[in-house]
N, C-alpha and C positions, 0 to 999 in steps of 0.2 A: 135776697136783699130786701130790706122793709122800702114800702112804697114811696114810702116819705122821702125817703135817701132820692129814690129814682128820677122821683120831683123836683127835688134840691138841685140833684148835679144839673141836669136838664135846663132848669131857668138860671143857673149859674153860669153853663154855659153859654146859654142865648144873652146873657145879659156879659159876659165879657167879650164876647162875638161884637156888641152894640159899644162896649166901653171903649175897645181897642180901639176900633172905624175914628169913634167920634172923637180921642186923644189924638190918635194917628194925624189925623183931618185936619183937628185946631194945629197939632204942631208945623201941620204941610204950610198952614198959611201964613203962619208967623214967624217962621224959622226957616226961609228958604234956602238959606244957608249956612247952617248950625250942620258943623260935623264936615261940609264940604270941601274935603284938602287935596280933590286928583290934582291939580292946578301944583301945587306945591309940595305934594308927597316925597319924600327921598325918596328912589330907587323903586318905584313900583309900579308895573306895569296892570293897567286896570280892563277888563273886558269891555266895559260902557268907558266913554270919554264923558260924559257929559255933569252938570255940577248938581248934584241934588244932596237935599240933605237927611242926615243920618239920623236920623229921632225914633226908631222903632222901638229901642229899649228900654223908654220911658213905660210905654205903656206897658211891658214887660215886668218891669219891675212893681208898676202900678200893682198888677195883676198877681202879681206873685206874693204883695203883702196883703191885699185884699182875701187871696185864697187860703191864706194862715190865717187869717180874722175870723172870717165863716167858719172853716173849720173849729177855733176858737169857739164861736158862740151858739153854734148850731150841731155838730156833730163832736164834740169834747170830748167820748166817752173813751174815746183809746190816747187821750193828748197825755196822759201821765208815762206811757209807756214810750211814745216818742218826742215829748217833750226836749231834751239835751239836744238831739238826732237835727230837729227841725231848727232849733237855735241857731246849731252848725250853720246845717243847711242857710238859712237866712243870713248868715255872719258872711260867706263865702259867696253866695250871689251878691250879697252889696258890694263886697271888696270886686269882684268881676265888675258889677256894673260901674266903680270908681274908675277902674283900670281903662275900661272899655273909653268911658268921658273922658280921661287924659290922653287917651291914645287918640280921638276922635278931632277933640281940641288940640291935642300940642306936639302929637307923634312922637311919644315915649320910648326912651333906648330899646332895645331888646332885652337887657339886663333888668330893667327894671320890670319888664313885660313879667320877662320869668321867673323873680322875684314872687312879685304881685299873686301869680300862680300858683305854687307853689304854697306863698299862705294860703289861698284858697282851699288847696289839701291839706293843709295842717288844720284849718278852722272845722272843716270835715273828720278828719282824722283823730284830733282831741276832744268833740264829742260823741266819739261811739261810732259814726259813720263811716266803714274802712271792708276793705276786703276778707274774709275769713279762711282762706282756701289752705294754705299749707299748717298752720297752728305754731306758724314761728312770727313772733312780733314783729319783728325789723322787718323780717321777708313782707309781708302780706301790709306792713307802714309803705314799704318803697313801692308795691305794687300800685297800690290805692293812690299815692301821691303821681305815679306814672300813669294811670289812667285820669286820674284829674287835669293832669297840666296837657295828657296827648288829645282829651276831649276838646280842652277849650280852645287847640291850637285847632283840632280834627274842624269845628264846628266854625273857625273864622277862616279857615281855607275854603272851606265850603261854601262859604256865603261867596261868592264869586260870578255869579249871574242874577238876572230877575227871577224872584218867585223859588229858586233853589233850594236855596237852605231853611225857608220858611215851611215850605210843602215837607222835604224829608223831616224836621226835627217835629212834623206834626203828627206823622206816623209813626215818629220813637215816642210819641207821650203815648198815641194810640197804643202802641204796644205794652207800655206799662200798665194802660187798662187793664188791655184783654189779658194777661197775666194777672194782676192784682183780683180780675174778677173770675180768670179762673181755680183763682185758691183763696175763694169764697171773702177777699182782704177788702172788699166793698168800706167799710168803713174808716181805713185806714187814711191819716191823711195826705197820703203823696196821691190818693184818689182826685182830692179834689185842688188840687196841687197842677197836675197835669190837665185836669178839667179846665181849668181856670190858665192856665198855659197856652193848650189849644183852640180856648175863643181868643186869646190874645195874639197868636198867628194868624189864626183866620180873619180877623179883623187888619191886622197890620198886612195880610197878603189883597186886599183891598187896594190899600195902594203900591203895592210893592210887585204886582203882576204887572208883564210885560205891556204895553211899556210903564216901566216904574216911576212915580214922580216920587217917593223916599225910598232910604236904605236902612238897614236894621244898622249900621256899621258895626267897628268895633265896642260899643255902646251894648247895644242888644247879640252878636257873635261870642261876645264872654259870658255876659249873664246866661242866655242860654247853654253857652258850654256845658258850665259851674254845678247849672242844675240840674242840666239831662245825666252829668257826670255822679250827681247827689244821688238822684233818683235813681237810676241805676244801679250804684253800690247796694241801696235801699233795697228797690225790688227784683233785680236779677244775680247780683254775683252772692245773694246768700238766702239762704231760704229760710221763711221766717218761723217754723215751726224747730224747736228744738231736740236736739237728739238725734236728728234724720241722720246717719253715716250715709252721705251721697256720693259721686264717684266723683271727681275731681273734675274731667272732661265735661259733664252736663254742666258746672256750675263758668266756664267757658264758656261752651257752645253757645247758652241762653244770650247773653252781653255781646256775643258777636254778632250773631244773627240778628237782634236789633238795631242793631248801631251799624248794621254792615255795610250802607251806602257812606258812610265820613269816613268809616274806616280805611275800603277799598280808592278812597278818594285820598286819604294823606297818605296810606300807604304809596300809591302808585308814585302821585305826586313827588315823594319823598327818596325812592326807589332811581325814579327816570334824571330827577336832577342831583342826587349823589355821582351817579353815573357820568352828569356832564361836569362835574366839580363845581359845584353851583349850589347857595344855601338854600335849604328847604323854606325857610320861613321867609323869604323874600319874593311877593307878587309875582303872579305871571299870567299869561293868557295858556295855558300848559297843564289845564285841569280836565279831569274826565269830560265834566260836561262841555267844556270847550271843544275836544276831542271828537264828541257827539257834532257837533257843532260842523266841523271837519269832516265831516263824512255824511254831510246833505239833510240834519235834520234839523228844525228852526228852534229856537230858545223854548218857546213852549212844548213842542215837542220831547225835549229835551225835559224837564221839567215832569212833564205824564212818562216818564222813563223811568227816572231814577226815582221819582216819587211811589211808582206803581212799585217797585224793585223793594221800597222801604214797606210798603204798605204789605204785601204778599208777605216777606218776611217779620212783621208787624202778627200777620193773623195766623203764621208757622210757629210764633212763639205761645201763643195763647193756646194753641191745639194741643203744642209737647206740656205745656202745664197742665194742663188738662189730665195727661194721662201721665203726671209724674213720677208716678210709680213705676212707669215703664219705659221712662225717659234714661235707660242703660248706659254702657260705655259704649257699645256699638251703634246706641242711634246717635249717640252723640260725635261719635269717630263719622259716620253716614252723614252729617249736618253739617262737621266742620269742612267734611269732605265737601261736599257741594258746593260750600261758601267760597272752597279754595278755588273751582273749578270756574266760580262766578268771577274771579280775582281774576284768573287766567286771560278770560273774554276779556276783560276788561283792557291787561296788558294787548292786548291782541287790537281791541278797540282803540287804544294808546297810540301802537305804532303804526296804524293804517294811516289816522289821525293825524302822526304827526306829517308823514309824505303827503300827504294829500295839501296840507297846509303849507308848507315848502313851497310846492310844485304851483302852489294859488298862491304865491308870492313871488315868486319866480317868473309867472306870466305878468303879475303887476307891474313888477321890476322892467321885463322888458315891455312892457307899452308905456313906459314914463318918457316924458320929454327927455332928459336925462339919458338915459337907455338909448332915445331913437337919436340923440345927437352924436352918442358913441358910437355909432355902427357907421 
């Protein structure tokens, strides 16, 4: 990779590291409660009670057109070839980041939620950005639009503690690096894409580490979705050299293994409350990390947990790029295998989790006035 690139991303990202903080910052003090709806939520039960407001995805979005600009005016030299790609992409995060403001501000049906979604994959979809695996249209249209609207759901469930969902979605951009730079894609733009991503995390985890005074809300949990969802189609479910006949299973494995903390988290999530006949998409305190939570370790804790989990698997995908050629059916059966085995712990972590939490409500129960008046 030429030096100049090295230099680029580097003070691009120092400088959206600086842009985010200082957006974040001005919004904390003028907007103390913009986005703030625990108080008046329908139906949803919130981990924090407390009123802070939601403005992280301003600077997200900030960041996200600034990162197509530079790109634009400094690194052009591949913008003809993803040019339609990145349109998409940018048509589909504004409609998230619209979604995300009306949901923030006025708490939007569910129908409209999934509506809204839904374009989001089609705005991906009808320019060129789509899954390629089976070589049937309809099939690999439904797929792509299923992983778009399951990300953006995966990535607003997620967001459900301090510092959460900022830390993991910053090890799925890291991962697109270290893929993108282990097949030599250094100049590509979802480079500086995710560059430009990850100082805007890292700045917004500034004030969103525990204890939090903002939240990304559903504002910055869909834009992020939209795009980790973008980017992904982009640089894991298809490889960008043409001709390759690759086996079906690696072009899987890669997209799971990054994404594998949202994943194993809407899965569970999604799994335990089917189970109790109870809607998946409706708040709870009933998320892995809450789970963590249940079982003696503190938010931050929790947080260098699932974070390290993303990170580890973040620098497993940049290693299997690495030796793509050797990334077969059976490392890939060996990969998803493991990923299953991490899922398991997790159900495992779930229902310790859930008695534990029970059993510390139960003794609350009985030392309440209430309790001691009945006896």
């Amino acid at each position: 990779m030429p030096f100049g690139l090295i230099v680029l991303y580097a003070v691009f990202f120092l400088c959206s590291v600086l842009f985010s903080w200082l957006i974040n910052s001005l919004l904390y003090r003028f907007s103390r409660t913009l986005g703030g709806r625990q108080r008046n939520h329908r139906h949803v039960i919130r981990w924090s009670s407390s009123l802070k407001p939601s403005v992280g995805g301003f600077s997200f979005y900030m960041l996200l057109l600034l990162s197509m600009l530079v790109h634009m005016f400094f690194v052009h030299e591949e913008i003809h070839d993803t040019g339609p790609q990145l349109q998409g992409l940018f048509l589909a995060c504004t409609l998230g980041f619209v979604l995300g403001l009306a949901d923030d501000a006025y708490d939007t049906i569910p129908l409209l939620k999934f509506s809204v979604q839904l374009l989001c994959g089609f705005a991906l979809l009808l320019t060129g950005t789509a899954i390629a695996l089976t070589g049937h249209p309809l099939l690999d249209g439904a797929l792509t639009l299923f992983w778009v609207v399951g990300m953006m759901n995966a990535i607003n469930m997620l967001d459900n503690m301090d510092g959460v969902a900022a830390t993991v979605c910053f090890f799925v951009l890291s991962g697109f690096l270290l893929v993108l730079a282990a097949r030599g894609l250094m100049a590509e733009p979802y480079v500086l894409i995710s560059v430009g991503m990850m100082g805007a995390l890292l700045g917004f985890l500034r004030l969103n580490w525990k204890p939090a005074r903002i939240y990304m809300g559903d504002t910055g949990s869909q834009l992020l979705g939209v795009c980790l969802a973008g980017l992904g189609l982009s640089v894991l479910w298809n490889h960008p050299e043409q001709g390759i006949q690759a086996p079906y299973l690696r072009y899987v494995a890669l997209p799971v293994l990054v994404f594998v903390v949202p994943l194993i988290d809407i899965g569970t999530v999604t799994l335990w409350r089917l189970s109790r006949r109870q809607s998946p998409f409706v708040g709870g305190r009933d998320h892995i990390s809450h789970h963590l939570v249940y079982l003696g370790l503190s938010e931050r804790q929790v947080v260098f947990v699932l974070g390290g989990l993303s990170a580890v698997a973040a620098v497993a995908a940049g290693a299997l790029c690495l030796r793509w050629d050797r990334f077969t059916d059976t490392v890939a059966v060996l990969v998803l295998g493991i990923l299953f085995v991490v899922f398991l712990a997790m159900q495992f972590v779930y229902y310790l989790g859930k008695h534990r939490s029970h059993a510390h409500a139960g003794q609350e129960l009985s030392g309440s006035p209430a309790a001691l008046e009945s006896k």
